[in-house]
ZAMI-913136 format. One record per residue: residue number from 1; residue in one letter; z, x, y of N, C-alpha, C in turn. Coordinates in steps of 0.02 Angstrom, whole numbers, plus 32768, in hexadecimal, padded with zeros to 4 digits. Layout:
<pts>
vokol / balum / n.z / n.x / n.y / ca.z / ca.x / ca.y / c.z / c.x / c.y
NUM / A / Z / X / Y / Z / X / Y / Z / X / Y;
...
</pts>
This chain:
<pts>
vokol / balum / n.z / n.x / n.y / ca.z / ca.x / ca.y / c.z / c.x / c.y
1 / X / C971 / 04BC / 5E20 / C994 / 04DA / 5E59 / C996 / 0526 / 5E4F;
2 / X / C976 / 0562 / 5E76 / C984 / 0582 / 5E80 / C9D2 / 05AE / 5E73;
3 / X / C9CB / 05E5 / 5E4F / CA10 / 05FF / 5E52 / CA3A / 0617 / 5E0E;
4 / X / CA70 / 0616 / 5E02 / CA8F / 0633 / 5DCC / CAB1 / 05EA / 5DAA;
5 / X / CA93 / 05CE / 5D75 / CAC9 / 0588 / 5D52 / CB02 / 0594 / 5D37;
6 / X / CB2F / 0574 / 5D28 / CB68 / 056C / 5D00 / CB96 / 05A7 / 5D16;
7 / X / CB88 / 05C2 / 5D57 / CBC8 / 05FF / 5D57 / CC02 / 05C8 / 5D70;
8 / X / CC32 / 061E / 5D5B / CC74 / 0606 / 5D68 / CC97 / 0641 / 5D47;
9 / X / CCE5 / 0661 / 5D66 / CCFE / 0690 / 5D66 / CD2F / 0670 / 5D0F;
10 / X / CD21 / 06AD / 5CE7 / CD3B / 0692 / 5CAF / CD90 / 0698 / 5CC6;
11 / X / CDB1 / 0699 / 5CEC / CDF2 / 0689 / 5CFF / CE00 / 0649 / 5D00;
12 / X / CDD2 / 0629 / 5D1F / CDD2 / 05E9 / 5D3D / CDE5 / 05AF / 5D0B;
13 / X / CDC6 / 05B1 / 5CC3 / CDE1 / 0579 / 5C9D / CE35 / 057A / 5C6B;
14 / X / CE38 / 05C8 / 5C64 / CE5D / 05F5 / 5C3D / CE82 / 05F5 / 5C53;
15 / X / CEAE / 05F3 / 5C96 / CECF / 05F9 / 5CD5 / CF27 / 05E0 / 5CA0;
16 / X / CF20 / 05AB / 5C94 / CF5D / 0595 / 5C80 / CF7C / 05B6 / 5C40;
17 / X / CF5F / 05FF / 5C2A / CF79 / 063B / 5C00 / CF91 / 0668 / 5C39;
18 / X / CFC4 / 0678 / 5C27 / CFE9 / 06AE / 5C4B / CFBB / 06EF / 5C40;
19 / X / CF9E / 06EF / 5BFA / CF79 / 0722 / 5BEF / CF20 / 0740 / 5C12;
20 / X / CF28 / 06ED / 5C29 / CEC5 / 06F0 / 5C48 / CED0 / 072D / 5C75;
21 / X / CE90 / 0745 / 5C6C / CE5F / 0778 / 5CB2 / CE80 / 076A / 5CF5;
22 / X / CE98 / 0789 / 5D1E / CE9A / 077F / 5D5B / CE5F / 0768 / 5D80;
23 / X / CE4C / 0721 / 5DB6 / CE15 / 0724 / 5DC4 / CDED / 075D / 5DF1;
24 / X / CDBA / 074E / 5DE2 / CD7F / 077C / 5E0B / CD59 / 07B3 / 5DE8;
25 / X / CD8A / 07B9 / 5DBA / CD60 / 07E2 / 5D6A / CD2F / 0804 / 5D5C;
26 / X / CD28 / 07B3 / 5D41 / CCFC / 07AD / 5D16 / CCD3 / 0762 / 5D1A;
27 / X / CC9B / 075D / 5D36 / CC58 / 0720 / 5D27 / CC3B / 0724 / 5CF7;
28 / X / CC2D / 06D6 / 5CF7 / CBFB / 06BD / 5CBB / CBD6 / 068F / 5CDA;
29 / X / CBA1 / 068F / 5CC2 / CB4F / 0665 / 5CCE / CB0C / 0659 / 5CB0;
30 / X / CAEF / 063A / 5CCF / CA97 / 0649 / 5CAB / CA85 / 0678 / 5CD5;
31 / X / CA42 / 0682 / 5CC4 / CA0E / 06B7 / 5CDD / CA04 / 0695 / 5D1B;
32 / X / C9EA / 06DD / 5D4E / C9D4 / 06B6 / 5D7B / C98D / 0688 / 5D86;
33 / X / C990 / 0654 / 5DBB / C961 / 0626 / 5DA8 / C93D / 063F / 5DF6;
34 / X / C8FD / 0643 / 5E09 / C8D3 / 063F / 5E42 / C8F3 / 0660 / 5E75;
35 / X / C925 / 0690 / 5E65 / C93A / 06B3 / 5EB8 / C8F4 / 06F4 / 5EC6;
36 / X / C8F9 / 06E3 / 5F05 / C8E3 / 072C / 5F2F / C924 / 0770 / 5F19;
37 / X / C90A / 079D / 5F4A / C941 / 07CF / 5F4A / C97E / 07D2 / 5F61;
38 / X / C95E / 07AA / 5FB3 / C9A0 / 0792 / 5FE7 / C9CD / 0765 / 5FCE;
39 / X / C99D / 0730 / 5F92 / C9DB / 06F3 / 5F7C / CA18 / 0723 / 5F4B;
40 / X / C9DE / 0759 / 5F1F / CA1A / 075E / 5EFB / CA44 / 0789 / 5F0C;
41 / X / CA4F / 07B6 / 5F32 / CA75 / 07F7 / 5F54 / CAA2 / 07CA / 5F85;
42 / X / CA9F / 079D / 5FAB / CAD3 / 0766 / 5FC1 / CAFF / 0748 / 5F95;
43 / X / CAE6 / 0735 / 5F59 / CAFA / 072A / 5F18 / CB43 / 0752 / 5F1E;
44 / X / CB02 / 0781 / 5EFC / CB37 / 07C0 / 5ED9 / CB7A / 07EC / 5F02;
45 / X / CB5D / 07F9 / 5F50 / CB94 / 0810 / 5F63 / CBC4 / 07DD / 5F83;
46 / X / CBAE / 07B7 / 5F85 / CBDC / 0763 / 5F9B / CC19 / 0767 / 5F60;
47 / X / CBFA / 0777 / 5F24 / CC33 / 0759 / 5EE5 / CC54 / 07B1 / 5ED7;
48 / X / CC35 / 07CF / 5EFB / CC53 / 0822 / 5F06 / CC3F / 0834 / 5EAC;
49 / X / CC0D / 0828 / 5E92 / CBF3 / 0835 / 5E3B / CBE3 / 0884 / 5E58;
50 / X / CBFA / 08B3 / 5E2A / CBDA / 0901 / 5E2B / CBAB / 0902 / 5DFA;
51 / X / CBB5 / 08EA / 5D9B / CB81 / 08E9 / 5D8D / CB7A / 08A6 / 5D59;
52 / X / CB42 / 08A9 / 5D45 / CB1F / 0865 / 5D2F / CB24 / 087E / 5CD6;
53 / X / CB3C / 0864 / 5CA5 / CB27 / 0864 / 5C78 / CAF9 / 0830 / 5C59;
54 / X / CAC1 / 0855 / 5C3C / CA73 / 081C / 5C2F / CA87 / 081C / 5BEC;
55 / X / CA97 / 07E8 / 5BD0 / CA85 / 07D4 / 5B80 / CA4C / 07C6 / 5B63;
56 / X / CA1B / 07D2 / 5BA3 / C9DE / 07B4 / 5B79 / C9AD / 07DD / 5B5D;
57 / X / C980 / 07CF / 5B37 / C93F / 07FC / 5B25 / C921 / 0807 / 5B4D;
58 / X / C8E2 / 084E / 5B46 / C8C1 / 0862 / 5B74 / C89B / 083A / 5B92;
59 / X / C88A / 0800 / 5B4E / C85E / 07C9 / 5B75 / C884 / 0799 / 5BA5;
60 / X / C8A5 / 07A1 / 5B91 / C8C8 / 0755 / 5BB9 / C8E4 / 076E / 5C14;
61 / X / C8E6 / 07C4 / 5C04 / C8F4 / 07E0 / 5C4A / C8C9 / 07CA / 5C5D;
62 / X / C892 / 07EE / 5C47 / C842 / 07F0 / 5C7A / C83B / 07AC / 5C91;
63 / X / C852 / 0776 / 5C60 / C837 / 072D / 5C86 / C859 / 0713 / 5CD1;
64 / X / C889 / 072D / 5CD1 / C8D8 / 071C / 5D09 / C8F4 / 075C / 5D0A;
65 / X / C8C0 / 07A3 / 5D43 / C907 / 07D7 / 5D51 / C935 / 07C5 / 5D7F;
66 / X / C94D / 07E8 / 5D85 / C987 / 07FF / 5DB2 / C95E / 081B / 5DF5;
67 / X / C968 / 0809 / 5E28 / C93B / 081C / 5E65 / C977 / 084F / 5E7E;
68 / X / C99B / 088D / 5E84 / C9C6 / 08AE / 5E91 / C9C5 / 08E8 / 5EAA;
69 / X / C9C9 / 08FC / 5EF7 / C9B0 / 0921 / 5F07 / C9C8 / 096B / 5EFE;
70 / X / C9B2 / 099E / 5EFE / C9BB / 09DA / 5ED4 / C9F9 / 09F9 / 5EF2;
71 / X / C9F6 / 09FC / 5F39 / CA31 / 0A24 / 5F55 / CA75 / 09FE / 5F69;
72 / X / CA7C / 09B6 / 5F3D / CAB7 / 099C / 5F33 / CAF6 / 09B3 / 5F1E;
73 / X / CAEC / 09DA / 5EE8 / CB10 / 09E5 / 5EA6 / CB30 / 09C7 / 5E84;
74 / X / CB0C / 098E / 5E87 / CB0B / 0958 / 5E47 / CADB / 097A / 5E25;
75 / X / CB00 / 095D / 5DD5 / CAD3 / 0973 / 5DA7 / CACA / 094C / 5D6E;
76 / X / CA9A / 0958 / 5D49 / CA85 / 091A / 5D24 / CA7B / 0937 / 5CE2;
77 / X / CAA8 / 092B / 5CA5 / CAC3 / 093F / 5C7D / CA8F / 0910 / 5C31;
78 / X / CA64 / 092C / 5C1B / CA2C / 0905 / 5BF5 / CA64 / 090F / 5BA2;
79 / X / CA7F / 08DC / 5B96 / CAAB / 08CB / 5B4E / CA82 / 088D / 5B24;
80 / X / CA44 / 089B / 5B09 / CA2A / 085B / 5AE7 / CA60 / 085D / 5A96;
81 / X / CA74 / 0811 / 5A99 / CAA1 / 080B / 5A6B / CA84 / 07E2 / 5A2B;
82 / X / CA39 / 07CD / 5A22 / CA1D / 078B / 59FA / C9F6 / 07B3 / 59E2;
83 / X / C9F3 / 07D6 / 59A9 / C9CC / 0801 / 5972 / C997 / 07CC / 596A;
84 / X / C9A1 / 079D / 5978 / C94C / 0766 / 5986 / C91D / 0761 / 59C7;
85 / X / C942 / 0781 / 59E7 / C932 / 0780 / 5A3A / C91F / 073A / 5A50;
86 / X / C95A / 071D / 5A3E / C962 / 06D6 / 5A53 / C92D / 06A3 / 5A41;
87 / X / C900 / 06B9 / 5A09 / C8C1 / 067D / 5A01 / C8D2 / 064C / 59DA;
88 / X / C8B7 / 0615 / 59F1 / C8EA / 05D6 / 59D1 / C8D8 / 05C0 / 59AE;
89 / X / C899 / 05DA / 5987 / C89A / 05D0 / 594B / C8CD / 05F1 / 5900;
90 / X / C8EC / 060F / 591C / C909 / 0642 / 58E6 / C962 / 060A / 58DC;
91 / X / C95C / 05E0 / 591F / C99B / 05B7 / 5919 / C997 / 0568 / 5900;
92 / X / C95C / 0561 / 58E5 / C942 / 050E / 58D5 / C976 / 050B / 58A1;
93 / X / C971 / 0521 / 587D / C9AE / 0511 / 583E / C9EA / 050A / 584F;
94 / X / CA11 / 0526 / 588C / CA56 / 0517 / 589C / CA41 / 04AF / 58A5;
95 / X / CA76 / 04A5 / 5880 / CAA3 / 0441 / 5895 / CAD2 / 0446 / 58A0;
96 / X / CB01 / 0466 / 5890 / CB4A / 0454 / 58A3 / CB5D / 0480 / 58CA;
97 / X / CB8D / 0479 / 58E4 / CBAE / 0498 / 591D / CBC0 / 04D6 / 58EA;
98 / X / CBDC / 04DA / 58AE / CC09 / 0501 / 588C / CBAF / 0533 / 5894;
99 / X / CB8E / 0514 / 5877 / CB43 / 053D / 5872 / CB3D / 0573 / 58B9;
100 / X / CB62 / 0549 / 58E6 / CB36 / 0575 / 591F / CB76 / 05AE / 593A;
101 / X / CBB3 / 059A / 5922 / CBE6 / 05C5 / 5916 / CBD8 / 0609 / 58EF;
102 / X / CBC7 / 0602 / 58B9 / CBB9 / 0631 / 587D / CB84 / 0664 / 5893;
103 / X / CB4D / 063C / 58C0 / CB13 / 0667 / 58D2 / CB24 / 06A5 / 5903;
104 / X / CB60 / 067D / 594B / CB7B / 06B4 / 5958 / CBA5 / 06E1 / 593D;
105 / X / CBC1 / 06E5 / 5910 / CBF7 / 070C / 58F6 / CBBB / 072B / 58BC;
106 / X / CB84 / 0743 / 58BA / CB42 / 074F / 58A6 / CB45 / 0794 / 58E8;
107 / X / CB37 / 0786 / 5906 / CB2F / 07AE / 5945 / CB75 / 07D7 / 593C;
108 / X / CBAC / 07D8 / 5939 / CBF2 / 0811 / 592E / CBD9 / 0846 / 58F6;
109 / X / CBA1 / 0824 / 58BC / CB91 / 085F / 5887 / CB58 / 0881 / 58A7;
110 / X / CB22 / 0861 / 58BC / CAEA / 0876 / 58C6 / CAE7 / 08AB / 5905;
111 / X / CAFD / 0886 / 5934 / CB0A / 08BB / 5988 / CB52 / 08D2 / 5994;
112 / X / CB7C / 08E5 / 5967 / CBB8 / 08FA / 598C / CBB5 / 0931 / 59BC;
113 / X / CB8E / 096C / 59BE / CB8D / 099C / 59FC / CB7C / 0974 / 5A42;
114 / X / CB3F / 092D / 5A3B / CB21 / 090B / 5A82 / CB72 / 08F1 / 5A8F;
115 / X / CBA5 / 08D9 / 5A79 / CBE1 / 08B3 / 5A78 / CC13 / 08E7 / 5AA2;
116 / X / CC0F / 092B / 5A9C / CC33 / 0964 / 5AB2 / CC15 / 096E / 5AF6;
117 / X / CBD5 / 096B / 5AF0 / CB9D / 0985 / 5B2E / CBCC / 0948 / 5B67;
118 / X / CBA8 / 0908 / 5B41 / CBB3 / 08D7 / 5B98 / CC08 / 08DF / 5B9F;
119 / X / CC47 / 08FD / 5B84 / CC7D / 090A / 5BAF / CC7F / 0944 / 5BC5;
120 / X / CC4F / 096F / 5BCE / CC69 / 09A9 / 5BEC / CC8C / 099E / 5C2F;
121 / X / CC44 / 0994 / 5C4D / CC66 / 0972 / 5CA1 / CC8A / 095A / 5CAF;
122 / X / CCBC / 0936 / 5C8E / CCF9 / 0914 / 5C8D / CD1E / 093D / 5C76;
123 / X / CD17 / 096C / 5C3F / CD51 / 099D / 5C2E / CD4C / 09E0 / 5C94;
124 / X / CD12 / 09EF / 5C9A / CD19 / 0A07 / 5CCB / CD37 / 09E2 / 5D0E;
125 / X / CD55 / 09AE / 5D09 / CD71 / 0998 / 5D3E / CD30 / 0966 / 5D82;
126 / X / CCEA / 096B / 5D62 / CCC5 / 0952 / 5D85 / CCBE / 0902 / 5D8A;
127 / X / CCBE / 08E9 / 5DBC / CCB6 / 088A / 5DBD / CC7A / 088E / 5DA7;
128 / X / CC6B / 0858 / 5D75 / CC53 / 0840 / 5D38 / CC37 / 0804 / 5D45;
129 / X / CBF7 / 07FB / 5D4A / CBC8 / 07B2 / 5D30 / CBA7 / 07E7 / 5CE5;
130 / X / CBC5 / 07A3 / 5CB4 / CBA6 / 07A7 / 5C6D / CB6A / 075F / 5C7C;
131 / X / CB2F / 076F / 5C5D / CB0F / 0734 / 5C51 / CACD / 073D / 5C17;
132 / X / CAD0 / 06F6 / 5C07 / CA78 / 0701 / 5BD2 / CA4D / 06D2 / 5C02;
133 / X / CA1D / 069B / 5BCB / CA03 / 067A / 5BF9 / CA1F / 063F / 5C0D;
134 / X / CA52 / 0617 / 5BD2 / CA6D / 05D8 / 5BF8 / CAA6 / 05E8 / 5C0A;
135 / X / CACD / 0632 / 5C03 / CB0E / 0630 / 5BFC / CB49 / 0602 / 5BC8;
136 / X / CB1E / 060A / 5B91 / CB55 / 05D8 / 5B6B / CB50 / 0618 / 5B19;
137 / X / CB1D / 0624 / 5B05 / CB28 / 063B / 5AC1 / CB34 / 067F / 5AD2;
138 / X / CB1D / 06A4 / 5AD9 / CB11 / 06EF / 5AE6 / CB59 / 0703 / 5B12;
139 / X / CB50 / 06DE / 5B58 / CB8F / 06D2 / 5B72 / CBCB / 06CB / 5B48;
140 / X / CBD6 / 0684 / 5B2F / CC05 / 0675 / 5B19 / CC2D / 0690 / 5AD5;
141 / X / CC02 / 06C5 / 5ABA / CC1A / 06F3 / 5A8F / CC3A / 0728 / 5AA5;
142 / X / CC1C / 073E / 5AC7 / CC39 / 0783 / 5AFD / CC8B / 0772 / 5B29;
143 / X / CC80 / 072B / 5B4C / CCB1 / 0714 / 5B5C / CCE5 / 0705 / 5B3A;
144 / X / CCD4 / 06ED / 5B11 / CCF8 / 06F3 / 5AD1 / CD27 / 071D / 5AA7;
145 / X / CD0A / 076C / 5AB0 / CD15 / 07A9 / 5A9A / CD5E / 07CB / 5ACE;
146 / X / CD3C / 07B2 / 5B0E / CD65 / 07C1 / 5B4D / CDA2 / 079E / 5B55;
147 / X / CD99 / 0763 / 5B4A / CDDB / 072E / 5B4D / CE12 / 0746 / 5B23;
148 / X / CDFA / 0743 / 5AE2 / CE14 / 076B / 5AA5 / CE37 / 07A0 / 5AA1;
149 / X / CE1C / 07D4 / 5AC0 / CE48 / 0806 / 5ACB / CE61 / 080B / 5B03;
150 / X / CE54 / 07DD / 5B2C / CE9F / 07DA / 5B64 / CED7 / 07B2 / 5B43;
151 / X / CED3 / 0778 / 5B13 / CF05 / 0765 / 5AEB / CF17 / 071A / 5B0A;
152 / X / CEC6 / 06FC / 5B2B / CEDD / 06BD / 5B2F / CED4 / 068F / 5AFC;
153 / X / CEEC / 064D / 5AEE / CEEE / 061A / 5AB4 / CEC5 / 060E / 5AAA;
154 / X / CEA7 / 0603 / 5A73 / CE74 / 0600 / 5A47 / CE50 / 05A1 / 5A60;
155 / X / CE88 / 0580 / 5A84 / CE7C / 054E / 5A99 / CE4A / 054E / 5AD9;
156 / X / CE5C / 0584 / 5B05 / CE52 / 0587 / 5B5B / CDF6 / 05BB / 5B3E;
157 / X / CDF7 / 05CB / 5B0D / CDC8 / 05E9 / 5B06 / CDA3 / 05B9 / 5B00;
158 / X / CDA0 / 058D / 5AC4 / CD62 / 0551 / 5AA7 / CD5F / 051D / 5AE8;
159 / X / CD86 / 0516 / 5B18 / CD87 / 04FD / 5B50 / CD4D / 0511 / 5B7D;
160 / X / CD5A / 0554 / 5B8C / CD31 / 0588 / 5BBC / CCDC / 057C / 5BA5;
161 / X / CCE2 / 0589 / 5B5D / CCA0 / 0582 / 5B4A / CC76 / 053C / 5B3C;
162 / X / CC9C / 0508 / 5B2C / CC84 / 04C1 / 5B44 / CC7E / 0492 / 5B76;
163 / X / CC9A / 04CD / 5BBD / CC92 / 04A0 / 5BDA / CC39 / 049C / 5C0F;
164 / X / CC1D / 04DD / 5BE1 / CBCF / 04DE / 5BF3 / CBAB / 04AA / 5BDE;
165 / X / CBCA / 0472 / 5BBE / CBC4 / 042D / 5B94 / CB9D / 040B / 5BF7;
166 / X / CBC3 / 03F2 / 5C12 / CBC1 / 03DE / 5C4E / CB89 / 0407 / 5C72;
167 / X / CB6C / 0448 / 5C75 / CB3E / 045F / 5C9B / CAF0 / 045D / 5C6C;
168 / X / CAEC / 044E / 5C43 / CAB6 / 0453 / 5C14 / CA81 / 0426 / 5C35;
169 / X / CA9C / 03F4 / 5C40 / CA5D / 03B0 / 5C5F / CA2B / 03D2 / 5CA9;
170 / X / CA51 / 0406 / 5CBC / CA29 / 043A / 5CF2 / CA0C / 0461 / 5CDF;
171 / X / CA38 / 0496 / 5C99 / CA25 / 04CD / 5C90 / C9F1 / 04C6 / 5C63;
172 / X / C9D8 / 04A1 / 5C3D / C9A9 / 0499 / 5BF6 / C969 / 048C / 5C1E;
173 / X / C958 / 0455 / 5C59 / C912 / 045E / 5C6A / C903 / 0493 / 5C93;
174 / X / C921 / 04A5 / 5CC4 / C923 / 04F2 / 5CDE / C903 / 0535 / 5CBC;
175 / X / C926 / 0528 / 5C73 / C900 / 0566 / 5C4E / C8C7 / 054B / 5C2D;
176 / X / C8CB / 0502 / 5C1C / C880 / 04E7 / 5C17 / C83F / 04F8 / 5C35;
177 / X / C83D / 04ED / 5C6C / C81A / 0507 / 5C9E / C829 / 0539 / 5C9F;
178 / X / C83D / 0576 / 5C9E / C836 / 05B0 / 5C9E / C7FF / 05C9 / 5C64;
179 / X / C81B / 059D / 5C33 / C800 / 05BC / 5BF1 / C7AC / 05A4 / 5BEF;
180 / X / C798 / 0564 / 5C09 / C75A / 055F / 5C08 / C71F / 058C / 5C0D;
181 / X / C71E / 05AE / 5C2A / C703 / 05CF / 5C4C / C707 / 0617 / 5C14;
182 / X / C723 / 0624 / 5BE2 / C73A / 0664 / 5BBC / C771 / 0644 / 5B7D;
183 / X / C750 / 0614 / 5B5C / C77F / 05FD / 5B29 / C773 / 060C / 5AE5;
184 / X / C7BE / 062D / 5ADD / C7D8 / 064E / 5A9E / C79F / 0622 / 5A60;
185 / X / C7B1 / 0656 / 5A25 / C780 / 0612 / 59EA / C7CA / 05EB / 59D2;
186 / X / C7B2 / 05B6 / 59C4 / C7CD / 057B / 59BA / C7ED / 0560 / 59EB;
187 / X / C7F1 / 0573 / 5A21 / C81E / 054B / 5A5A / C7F4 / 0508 / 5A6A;
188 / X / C7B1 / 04F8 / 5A51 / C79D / 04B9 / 5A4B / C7AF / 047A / 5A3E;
189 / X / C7E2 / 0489 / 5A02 / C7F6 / 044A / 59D4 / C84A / 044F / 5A03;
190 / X / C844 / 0458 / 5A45 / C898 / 0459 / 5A4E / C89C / 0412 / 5A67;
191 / X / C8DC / 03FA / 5A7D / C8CD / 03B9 / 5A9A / C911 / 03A7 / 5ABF;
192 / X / C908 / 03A6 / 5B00 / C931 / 03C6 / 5B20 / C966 / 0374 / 5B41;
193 / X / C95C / 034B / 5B2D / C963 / 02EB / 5B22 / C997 / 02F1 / 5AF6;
194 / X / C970 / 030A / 5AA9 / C9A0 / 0309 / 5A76 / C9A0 / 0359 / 5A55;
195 / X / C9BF / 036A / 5A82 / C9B5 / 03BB / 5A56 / C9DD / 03D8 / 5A15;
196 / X / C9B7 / 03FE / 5A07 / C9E6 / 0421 / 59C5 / CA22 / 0436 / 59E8;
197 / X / CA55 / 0450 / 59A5 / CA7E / 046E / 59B2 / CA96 / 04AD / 59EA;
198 / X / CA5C / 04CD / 59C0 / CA59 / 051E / 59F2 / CA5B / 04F9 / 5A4D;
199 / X / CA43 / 04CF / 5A4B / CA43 / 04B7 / 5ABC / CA7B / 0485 / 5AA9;
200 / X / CAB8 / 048C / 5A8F / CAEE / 0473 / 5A99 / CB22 / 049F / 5A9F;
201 / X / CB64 / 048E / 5AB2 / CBA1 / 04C1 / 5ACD / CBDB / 048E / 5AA4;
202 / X / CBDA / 0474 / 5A66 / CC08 / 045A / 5A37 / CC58 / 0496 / 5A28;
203 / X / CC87 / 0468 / 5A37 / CCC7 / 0498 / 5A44 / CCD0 / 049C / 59EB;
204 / X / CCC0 / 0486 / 59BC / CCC0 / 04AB / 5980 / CCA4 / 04E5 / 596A;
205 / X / CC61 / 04F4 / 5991 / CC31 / 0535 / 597C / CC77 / 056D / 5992;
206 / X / CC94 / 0578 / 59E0 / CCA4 / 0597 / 59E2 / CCED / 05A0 / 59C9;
207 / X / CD0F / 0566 / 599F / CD41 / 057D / 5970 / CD32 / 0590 / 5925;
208 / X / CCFE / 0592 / 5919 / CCD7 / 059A / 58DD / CCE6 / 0601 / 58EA;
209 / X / CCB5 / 05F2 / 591C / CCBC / 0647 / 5930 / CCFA / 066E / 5945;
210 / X / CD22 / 064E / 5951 / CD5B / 066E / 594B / CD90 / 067F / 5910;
211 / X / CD71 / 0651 / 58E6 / CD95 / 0641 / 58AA / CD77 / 0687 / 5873;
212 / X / CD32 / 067C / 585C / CD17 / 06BB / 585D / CD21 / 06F4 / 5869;
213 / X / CD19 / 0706 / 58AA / CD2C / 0742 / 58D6 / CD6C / 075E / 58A4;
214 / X / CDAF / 0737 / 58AC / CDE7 / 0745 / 5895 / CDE9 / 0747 / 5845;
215 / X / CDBB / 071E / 5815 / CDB9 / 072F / 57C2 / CD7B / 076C / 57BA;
216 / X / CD64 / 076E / 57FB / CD25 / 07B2 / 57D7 / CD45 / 07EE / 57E1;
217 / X / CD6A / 07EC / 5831 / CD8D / 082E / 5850 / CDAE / 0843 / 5861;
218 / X / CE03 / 0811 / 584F / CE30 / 0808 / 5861 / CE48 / 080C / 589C;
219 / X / CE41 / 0829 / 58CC / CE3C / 081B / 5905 / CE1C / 0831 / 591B;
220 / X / CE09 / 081E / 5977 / CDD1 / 083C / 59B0 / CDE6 / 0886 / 59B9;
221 / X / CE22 / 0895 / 59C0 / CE17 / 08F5 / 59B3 / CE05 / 08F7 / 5978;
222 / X / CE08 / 08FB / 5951 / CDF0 / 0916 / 590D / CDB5 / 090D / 5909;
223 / X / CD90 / 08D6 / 5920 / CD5D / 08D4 / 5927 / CD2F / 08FC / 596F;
224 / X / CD48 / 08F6 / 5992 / CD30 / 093B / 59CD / CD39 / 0976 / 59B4;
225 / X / CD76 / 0984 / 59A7 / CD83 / 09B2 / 598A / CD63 / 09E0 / 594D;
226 / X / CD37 / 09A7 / 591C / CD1D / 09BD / 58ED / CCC6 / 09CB / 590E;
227 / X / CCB2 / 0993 / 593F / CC74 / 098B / 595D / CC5E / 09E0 / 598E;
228 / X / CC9F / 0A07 / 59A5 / CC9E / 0A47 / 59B6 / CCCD / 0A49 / 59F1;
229 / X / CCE8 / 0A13 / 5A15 / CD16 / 0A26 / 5A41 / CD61 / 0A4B / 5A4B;
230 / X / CD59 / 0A68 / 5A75 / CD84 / 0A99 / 5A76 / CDCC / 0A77 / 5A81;
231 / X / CE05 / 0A6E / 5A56 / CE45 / 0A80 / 5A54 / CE6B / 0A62 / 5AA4;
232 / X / CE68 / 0AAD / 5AD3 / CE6A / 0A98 / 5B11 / CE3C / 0A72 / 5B41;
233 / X / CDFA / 0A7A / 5B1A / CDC1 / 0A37 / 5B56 / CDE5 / 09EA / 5B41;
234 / X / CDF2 / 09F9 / 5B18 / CE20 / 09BD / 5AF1 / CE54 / 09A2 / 5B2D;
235 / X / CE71 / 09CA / 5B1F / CEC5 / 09CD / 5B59 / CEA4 / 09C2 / 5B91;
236 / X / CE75 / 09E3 / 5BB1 / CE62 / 09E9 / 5BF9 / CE43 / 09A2 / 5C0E;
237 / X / CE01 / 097A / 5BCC / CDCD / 0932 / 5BE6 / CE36 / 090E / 5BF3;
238 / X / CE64 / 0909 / 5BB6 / CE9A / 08D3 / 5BD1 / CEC1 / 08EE / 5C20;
239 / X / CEAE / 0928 / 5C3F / CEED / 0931 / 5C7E / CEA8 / 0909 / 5CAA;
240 / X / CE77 / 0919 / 5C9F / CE49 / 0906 / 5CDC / CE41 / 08B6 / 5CD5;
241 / X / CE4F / 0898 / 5C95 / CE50 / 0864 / 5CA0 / CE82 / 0835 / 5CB7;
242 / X / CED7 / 086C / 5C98 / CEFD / 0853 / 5CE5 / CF0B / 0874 / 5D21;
243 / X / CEE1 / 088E / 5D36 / CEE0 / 089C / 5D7A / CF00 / 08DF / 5D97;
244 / X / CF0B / 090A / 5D59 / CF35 / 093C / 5D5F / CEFE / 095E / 5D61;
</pts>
């Protein structure tokens, strides 16, 4: 199907924290799949998005851009967060959920400035689609980062991020077929029936990573904070995320 998978306003699951995002935010999704220009600019100003943050590699842009037309002022904010550029061979060794936990919290040492980059727009007060290609890893770290320092429960978070559990049976052949045609090395041995870990959304990976997060960096400011964010961009991503 044509279009953007697994979105949904990260308010939406989080909702029952006093602390969640006000909706309209901030989105999360996959890449886009087969739009024209017209599909996606209906899209975009339908869900009123100013700009797009891309988690993905240069390759993975080029395979699925953004069709966005120039004098919108939407803007499309290139944050690749996978010092592997997502090739799936570099993730065969993750089995456990805790494995695929650890790999993201891998990404907080390796890219902390890409981690600063995709909130700018949100510290600037701009509505926000974050996405990679399934919207679950790349995404769900970032989302993650965001939830966090708005100060919702560590529960409503591993929630948010498993519940891409349910969109996978769409989203995994979608990028199949995408990938045919331009496939990564090793994306051969994937198997998308019984897949590895990495094409799963297990609510342990992302308490693994939270758990982490908090024994590597004691907390998400300290950890922004140490990654280069500013003090007040600090203060400013939490007013925009409640609505102030």
């Amino acid at each position: 199907m044509p279009g953007v998978l697994n979105l949904r306003d990260i308010a939406e699951l989080t909702a029952a924290d006093p602390r969640a995002p006000v909706p309209g935010k901030v989105f999360r999704s996959s890449q886009p799949l087969d739009w024209d220009r017209e599909s996606t600019m209906n899209f975009l100003t339908g869900q009123g998005i100013q700009s797009i943050v891309d988690l993905r590699s240069q390759r993975e842009a080029g395979m699925a851009p953004w069709q966005v037309a120039a004098d919108t002022g939407i803007d499309v904010v290139a944050a690749p967060l996978d010092p592997s550029e997502a090739n799936p061979a570099s993730t065969m060794g993750l089995l456990t959920a805790a494995d695929l936990g650890n790999y993201y919290l891998g990404w907080l040492h390796s890219r902390p400035a890409v981690v600063v980059d995709a909130l700018e727009p949100i510290v600037a007060g701009r509505t926000t689609l974050v996405h990679c290609a399934a919207g679950k890893d790349r995404t769900g770290v970032i989302t993650a980062v965001i939830l966090l320092a708005a100060g919702v429960s560590d529960d409503l978070i591993i929630k948010d991020y498993a519940h891409t559990t349910g969109a996978l049976p769409e989203i995994l052949p979608a990028l199949a077929k995408l990938w045919m045609g331009d496939a990564p090395a090793g994306s051969g041995r994937l198997s998308i029936e019984n897949p590895p870990v990495i094409l799963t959304s297990p609510a342990g990976a992302m308490a693994t990573f939270i758990e982490g997060m908090r024994r590597e960096f004691g907390t998400v400011d300290s950890f922004l904070e140490g990654a280069g964010m500013d003090r007040r961009d600090l203060g400013q991503l939490r007013r925009t995320l409640r609505g102030q």
